[in-house]
N, C-alpha and C positions, 0 to 999 in steps of 0.2 A: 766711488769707483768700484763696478764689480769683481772679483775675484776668478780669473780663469783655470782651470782645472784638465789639464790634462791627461786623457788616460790610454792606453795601448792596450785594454781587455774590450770586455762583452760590451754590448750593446746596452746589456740590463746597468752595467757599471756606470756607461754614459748619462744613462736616463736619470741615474742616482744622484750622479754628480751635477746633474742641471736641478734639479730640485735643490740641491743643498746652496748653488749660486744665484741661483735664477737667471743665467745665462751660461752658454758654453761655447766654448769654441773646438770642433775636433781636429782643425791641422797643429801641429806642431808648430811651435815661430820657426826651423830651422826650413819645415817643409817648402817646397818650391812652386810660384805661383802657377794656378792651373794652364793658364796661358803660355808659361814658359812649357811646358808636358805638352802642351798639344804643337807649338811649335815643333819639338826636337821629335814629337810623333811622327809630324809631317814630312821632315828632313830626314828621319830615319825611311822614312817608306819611299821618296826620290832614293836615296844611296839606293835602299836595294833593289827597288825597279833599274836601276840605272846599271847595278850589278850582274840582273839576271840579266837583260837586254846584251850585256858584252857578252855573254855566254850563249850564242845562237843554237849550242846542240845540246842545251839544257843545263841545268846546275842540279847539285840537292842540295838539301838546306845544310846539313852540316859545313859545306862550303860556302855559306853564304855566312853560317853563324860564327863563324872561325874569323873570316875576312869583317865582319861588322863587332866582332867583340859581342856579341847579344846572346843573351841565352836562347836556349830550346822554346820555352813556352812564349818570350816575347817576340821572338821570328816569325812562330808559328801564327802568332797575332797578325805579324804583320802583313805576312804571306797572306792568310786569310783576306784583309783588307785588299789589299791589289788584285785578289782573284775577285773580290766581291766587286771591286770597283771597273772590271774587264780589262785588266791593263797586265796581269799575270795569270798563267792556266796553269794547271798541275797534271802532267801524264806519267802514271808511275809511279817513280819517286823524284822525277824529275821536274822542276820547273822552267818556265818557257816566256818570256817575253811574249806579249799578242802585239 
């Protein structure tokens, strides 16, 4: 039974560590399956669509990130995604339901 090896550094460390097993594994066993991330992705980006849409004279995201509990970089994710998908526009600093 092979030996897995987990590591939290470089790339170069991974690569070392699959030579010394000859297999690897890089999630974590605590990590969460990728299926479960794309669900709570998707339910995250309904909440906030569903957020900015109550807001008919626009929001900004600090008001969105405050109300979602999410940080700055993963709103900004998500906001991207909704713009990218035509379902949210950006004028300003304002976001806007289409």
């Amino acid at each position: 039974m092979p030996m897995e090896i987990y590591l939290a550094s470089s790339n170069s460390s991974l690569e070392a560590a699959s030579s010394l097993t000859g297999e690897m594994t890089t999630r974590p066993p605590n990590a969460a399956p990728k299926a479960r991330q794309t669900l709570d992705s998707v339910a995250l980006r309904s909440r906030v669509f569903e957020f900015v849409a109550d807001h008919p004279d626009g929001t900004r995201l600090t008001e969105i990130e405050e109300d979602m509990r999410v940080g700055r970089y993963h709103m900004s994710r998500v906001l991207r995604t909704l713009i990218d998908e035509n379902k949210v526009e950006k004028r300003g600093l304002l976001y806007f339901a289409i």
